[in-house]
C-alpha positions as CSV (number, residue, x, y, z in Angstrom):
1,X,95.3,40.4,152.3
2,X,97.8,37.9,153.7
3,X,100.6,38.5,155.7
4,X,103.4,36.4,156.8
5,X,103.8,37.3,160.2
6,X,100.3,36.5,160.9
7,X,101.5,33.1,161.7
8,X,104.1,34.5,163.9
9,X,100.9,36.2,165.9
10,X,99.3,32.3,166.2
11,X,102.5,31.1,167.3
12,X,102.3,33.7,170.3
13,X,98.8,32.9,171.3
14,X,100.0,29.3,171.4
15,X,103.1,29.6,173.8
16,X,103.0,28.5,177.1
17,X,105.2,30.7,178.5
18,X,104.1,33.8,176.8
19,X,104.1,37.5,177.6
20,X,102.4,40.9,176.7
21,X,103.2,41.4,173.0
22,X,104.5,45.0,171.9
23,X,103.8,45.2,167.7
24,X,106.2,47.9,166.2
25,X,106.5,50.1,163.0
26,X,105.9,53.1,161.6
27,X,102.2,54.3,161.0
28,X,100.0,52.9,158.4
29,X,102.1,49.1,158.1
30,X,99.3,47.2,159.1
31,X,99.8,46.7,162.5
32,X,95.7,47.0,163.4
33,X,94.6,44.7,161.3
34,X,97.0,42.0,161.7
35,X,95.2,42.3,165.8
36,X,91.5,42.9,164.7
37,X,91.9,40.0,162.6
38,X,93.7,37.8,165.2
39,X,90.8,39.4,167.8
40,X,88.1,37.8,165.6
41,X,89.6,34.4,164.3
42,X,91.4,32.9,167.8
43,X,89.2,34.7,170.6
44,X,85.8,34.7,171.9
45,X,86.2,38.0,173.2
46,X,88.0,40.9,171.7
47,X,88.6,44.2,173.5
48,X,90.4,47.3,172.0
49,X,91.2,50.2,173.6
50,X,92.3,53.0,171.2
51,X,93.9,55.9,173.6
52,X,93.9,58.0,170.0
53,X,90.0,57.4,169.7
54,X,89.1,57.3,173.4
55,X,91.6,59.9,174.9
56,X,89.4,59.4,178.6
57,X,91.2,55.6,179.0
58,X,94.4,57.0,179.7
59,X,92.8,58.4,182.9
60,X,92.9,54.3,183.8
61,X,96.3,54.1,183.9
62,X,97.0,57.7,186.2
63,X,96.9,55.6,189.7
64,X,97.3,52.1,190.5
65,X,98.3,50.1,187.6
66,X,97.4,46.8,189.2
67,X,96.1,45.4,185.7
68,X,92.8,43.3,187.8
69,X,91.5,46.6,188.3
70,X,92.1,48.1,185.2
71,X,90.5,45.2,183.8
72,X,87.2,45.0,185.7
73,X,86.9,48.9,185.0
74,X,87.3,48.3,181.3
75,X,84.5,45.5,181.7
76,X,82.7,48.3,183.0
77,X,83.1,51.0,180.8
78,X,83.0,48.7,177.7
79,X,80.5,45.7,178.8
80,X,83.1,43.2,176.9
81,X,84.5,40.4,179.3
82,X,88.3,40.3,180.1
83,X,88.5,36.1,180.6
84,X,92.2,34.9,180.8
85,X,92.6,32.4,177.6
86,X,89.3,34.0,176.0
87,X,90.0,37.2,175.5
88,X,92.3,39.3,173.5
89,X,92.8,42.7,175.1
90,X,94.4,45.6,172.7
91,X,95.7,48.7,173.7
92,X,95.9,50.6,170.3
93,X,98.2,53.8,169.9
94,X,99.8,53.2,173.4
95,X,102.6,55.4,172.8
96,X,100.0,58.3,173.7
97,X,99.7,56.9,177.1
98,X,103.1,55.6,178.0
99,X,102.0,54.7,181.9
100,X,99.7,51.8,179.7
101,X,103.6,50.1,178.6
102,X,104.5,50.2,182.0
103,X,101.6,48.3,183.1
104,X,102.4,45.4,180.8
105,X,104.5,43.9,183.1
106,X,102.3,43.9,186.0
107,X,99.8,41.7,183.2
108,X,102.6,39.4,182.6
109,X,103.3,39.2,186.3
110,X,99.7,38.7,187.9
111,X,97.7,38.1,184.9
112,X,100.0,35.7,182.9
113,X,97.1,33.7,180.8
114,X,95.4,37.2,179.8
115,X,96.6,37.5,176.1
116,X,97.3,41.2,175.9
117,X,98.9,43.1,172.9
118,X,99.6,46.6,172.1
119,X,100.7,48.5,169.2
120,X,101.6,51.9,168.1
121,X,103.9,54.2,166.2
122,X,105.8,56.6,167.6
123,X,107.1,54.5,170.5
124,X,110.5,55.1,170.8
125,X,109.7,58.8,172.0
126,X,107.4,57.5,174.1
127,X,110.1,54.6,175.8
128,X,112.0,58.0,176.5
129,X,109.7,59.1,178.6
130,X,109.3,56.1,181.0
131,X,111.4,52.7,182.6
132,X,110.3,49.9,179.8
133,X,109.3,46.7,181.3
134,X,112.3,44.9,179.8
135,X,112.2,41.1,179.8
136,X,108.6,41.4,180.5
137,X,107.3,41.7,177.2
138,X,108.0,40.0,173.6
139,X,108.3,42.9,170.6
140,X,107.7,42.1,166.9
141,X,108.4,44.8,164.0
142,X,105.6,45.3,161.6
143,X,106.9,46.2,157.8
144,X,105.5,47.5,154.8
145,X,104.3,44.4,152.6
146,X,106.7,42.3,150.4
147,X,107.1,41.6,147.5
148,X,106.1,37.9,147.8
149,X,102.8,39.4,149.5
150,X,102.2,41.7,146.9
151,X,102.0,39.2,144.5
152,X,99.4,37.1,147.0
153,X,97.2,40.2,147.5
154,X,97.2,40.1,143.0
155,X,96.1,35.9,143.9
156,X,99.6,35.0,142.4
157,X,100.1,32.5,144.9
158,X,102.0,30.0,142.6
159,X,104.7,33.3,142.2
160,X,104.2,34.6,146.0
161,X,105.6,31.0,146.7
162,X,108.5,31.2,144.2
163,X,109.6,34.3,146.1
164,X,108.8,33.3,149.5
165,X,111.2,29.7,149.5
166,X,114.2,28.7,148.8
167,X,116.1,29.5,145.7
168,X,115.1,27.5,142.5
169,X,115.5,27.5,138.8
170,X,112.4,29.4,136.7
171,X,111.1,29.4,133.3
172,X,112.1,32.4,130.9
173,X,108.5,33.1,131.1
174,X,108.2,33.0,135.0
175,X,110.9,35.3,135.2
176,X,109.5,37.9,132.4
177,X,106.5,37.7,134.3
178,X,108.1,38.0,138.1
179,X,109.7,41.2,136.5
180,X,107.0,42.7,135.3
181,X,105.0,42.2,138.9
182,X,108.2,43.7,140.3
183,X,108.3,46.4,138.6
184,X,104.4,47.3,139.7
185,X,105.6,46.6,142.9
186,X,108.0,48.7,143.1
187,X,105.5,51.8,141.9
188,X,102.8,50.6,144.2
189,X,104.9,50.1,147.2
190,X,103.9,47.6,150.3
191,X,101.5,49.9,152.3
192,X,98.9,48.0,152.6
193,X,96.1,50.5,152.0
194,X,98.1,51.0,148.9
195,X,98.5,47.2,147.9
196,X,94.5,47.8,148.4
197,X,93.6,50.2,146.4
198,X,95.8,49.0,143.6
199,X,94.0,45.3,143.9
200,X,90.8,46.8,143.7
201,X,91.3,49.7,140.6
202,X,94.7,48.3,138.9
203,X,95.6,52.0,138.4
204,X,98.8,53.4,139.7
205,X,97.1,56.7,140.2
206,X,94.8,55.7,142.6
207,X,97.6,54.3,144.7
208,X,99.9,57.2,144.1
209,X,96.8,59.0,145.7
210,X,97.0,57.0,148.4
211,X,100.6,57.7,149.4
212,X,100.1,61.5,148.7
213,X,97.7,60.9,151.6
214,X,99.9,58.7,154.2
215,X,102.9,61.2,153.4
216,X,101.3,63.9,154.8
217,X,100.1,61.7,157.5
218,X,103.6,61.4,158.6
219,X,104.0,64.9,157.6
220,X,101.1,65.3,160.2
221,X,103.0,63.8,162.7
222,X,106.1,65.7,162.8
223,X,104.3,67.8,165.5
224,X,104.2,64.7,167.9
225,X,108.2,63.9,168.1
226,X,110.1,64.2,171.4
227,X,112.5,65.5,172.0
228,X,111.4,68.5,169.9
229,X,112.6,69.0,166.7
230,X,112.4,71.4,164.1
231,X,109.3,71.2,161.9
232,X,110.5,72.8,159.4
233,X,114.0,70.9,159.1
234,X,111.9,67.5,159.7
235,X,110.0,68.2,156.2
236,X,113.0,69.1,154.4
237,X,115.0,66.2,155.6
238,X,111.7,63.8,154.9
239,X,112.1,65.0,151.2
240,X,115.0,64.6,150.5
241,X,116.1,60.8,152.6
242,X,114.4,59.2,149.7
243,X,116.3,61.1,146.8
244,X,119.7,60.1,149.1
245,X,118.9,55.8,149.3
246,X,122.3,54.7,148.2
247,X,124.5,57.3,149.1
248,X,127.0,58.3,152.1
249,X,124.6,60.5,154.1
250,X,126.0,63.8,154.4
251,X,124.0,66.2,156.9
252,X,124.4,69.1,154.8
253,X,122.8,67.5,151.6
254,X,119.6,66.9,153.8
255,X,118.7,70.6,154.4
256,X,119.5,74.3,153.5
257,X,120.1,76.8,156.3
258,X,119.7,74.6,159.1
259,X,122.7,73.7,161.4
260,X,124.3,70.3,161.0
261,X,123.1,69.4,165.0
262,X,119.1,70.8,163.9
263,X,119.5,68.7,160.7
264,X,121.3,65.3,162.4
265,X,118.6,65.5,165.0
266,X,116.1,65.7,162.0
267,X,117.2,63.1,160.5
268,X,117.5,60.7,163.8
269,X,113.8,61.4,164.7
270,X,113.3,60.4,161.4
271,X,115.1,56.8,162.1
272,X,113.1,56.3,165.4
273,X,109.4,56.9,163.9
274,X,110.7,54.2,161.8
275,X,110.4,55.9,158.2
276,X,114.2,55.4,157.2
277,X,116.7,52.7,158.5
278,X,120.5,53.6,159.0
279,X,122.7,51.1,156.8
280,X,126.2,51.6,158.6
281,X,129.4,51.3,157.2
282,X,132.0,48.7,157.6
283,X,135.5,48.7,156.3
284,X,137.0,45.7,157.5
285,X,135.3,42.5,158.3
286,X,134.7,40.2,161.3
287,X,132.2,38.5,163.3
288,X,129.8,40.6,164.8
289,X,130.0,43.1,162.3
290,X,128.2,45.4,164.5
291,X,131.9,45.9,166.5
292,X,133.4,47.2,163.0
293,X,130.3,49.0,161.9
294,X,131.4,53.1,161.9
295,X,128.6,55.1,163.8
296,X,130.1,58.0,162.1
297,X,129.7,56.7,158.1
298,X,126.4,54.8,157.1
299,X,123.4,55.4,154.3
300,X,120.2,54.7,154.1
301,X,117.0,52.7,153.0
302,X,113.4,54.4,153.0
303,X,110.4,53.1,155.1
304,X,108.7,51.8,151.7
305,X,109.6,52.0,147.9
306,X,106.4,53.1,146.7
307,X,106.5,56.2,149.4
308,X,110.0,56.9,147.7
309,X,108.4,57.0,144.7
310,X,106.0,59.8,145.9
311,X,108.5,61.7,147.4
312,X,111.0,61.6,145.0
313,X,108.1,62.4,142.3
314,X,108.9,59.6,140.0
315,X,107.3,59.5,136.5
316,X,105.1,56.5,137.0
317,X,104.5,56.3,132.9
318,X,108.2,56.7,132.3
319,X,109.3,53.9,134.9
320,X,106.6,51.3,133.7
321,X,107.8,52.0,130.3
322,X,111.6,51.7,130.9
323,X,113.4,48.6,129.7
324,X,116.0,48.5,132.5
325,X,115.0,47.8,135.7
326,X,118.1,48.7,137.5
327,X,118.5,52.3,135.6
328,X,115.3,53.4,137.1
329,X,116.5,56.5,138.8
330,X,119.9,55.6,138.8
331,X,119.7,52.1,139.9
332,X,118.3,53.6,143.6
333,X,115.0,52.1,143.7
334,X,116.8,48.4,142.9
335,X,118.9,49.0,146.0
336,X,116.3,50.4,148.2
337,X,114.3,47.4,147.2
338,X,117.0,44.5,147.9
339,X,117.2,46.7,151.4
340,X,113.7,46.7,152.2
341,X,113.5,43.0,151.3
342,X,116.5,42.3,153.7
343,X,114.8,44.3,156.6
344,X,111.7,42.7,156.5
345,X,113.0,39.3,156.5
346,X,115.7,39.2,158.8
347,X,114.7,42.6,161.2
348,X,118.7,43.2,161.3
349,X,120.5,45.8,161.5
350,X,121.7,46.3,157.5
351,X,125.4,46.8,156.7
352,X,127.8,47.6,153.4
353,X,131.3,47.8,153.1
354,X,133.2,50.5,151.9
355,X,136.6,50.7,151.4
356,X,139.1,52.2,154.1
357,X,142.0,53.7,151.2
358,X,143.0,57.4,150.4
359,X,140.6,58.6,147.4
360,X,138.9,55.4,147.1
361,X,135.2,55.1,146.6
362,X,135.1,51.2,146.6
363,X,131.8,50.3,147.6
364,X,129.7,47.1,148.7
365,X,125.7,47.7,148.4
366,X,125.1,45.4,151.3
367,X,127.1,42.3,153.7
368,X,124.5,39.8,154.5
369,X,125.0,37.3,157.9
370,X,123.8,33.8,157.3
371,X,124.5,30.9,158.8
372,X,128.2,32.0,160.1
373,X,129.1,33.2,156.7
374,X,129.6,37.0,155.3
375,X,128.4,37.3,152.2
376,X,128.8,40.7,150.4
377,X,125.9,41.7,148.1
378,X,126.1,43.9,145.0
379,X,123.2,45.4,143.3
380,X,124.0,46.0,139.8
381,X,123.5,45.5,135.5
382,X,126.3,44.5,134.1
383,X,129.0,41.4,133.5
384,X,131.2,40.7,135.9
385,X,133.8,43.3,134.4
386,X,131.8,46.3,135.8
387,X,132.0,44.5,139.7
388,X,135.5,46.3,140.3
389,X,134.2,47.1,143.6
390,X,133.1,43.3,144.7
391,X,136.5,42.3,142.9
392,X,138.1,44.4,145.5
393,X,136.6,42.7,148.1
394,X,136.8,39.5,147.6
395,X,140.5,39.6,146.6
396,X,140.7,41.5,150.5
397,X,138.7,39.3,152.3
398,X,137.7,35.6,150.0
399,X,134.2,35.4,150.9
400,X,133.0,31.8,150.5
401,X,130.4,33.0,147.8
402,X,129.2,36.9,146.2
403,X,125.7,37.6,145.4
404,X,124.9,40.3,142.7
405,X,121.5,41.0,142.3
406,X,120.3,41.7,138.3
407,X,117.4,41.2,135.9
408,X,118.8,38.7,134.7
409,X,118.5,34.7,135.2
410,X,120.4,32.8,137.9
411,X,123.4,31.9,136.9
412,X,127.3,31.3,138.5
413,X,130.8,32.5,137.7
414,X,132.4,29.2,139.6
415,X,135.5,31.0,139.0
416,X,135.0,33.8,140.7
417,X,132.6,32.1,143.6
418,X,130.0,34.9,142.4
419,X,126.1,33.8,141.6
420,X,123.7,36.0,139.8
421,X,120.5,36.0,141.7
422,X,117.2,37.5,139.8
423,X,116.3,41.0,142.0
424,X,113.0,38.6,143.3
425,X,114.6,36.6,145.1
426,X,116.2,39.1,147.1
427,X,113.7,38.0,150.2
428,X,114.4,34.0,149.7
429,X,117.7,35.1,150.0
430,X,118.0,36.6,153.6
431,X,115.4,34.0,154.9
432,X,117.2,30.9,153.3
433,X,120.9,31.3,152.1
434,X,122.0,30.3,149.0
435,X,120.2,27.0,147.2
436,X,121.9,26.6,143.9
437,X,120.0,25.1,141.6
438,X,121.2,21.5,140.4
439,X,121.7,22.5,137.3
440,X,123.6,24.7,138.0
């Protein structure tokens, strides 16, 4: 299957001035096989060391970490040459051995041509534990697969490049058809062993089967997190994150007869393993909008739609057969997908307004940063009459342009500077701006 940022990966091995790479994201995203395949297409040698697998190669790292002697002791141990420019040296599941991150550095400092790139999935508890090499290393974040890479894993290039450029005008029948893909999409998820499994069988149940099986993988690794938290609390809050994508999170809602610190901790170990992403609150607007984000008042988006799907215990026969899109479950998998599109191609923090008045419940889905501009994003089914909330806004703040996402075609309210994208193009959106068609 194809993935984007495997060109990202080439571009790395390319650079001149280049430095240990750190690949990021939650279990399961495809982080290994984005290497192994780099390993086998671009180098003459490939060396992995797995510290899950082969617990004894943490003993390498105990002493000295000078990274020539680590190197000829691997050669030893694994009879695969370490050659600076020919060899690609992965250390797999470093977060088990945390003294391994340290010794990235001391690659980049005395062993700058060795191409050297780790990967894991709980690393966040593991940088706890130690001083990371900042500035030494280069990080990348691995996500669940797009849409746009969905639909090139089904050999729909023609529509994975639709979705994967700039805005443009589409048939009636290109959109019927780009729906329909979405809405498999969004049932299937972008796990790639998922994505897999549904290429191979075309069923839904297969690949529902699947991410029974990486839930309780996660579910699995509860035991690992540090600081400790409560097991039981972290499988409660798991459920129910996915139910709450949308919504104001409110500790309590998360868990019964836990305290709100057991449960907030829950939830943040949660956000560092990488399976949800905090959406924070702003209620009024400037540039950052980090400065004016409230750390106190946020939501959230799940790890992956399909997961959310598992979790929640979605009807898959009900949603396929449903005739609106954006009233599947309440029009929350629509703005979980529109959020995982945005995090996967800009790797920003995500933000949505909501108004600052007594007894208001105005609301923004999401304020995308482009290019200078703010541009506040509404996820919704409906004429313009229903966008009270985005009405709000704009008379507060006159954004340049609004962008509600619908089922519907592309189309513009000049008057109102508001354009109605198609829910695909969600992902050409955060990479590319706005492109109105000319005909438009």
């Amino acid at each position: 299957m194809e993935r984007y940022l495997f060109s990202q990966l080439i571009a790395w091995v390319e650079m001149k001035r280049r430095k240990p790479l750190l690949l990021r994201g939650a279990r399961q995203v495809g982080k290994t096989w984005l290497i192994e395949r780099l390993g086998r297409e671009q180098f003459e040698f490939y060396l992995k060391v797995d510290f899950e697998e082969n617990s004894e190669m943490v003993s390498l790292f105990s002493g000295d970490l000078n990274p020539q002697k680590i190197c000829s002791e691997l050669e030893l141990r694994t009879g695969i040459d370490i050659i600076p420019g020919k060899t690609l040296l992965f250390f797999d599941e470093i977060q088990i051995c945390p003294r391994a991150i340290i010794s990235l550095r001391y690659f980049y400092e005395k062993i700058p041509d060795l191409h050297v790139i780790a990967a894991g999935s709980l690393l966040e508890f593991a940088f706890s534990e130690i001083s990371f090499p900042v500035g030494r290393i280069q990080s990348m974040e691995v996500h669940p697969m797009n849409f746009s890479e969905f639909l090139l894993a089904l050999n729909y290039g023609k529509a994975a490049e639709i979705c994967n450029n700039m805005i443009s005008e589409v048939s009636q029948t290109t959109h019927e058809f780009l729906l329909e893909q979405l809405r498999i999409y969004w049932l299937v998820g972008g796990m790639p062993e998922c994505i897999k499994e549904y290429v191979s069988t075309k069923s839904l149940k297969r690949a529902s089967e699947v991410q029974a099986e990486i839930c309780e993988t996660y579910r699995l690794d509860f035991n690992k997190y540090k600081p400790k938290t409560d097991i039981n609390c972290l499988k409660a809050v798991f459920s129910t994150i996915a139910a709450n994508v949308g919504q104001q999170i409110k500790y309590t809602g998360l868990a019964i007869d836990f305290t709100i610190p057991t449960i907030k901790k829950a939830y943040e170990s949660l956000l560092l393993a990488r399976l949800a992403k905090k959406v924070k609150s702003v209620s009024n607007i400037g540039i950052p909008l980090n400065i004016y984000a409230s750390d106190k008042k946020f939501k959230n988006i799940f790890l992956d739609i399909g997961l959310m799907n598992r979790v929640m215990g979605i009807d898959y026969n009900k949603a396929l057969s449903h005739q609106n899109l954006l009233a599947i479950y309440r029009g929350q998998l629509a703005e979980q997908f529109v959020g995982q599109e945005f995090a996967t191609a800009t790797n920003n923090q995500l933000y949505y307004w909501s108004r600052d008045a007594k007894n208001s419940n105005a609301e923004i889905d999401y304020l995308m940063f482009y290019e200078g501009l703010i541009y506040p994003v509404e996820v919704k089914d409906g004429p313009s009459g229903k966008l009270r909330s985005l009405h709000l806004y704009c008379d507060a703040y006159h954004p340049s342009w609004s962008v509600v996402f619908h089922a519907g075609q592309t189309g513009v309210l000049e008057n109102k500077k508001i354009i109605f994208l198609p829910l695909y193009f969600a992902g050409a959106f955060a990479k590319f701006g706005i492109n109105l068609p000319k005909s438009i």
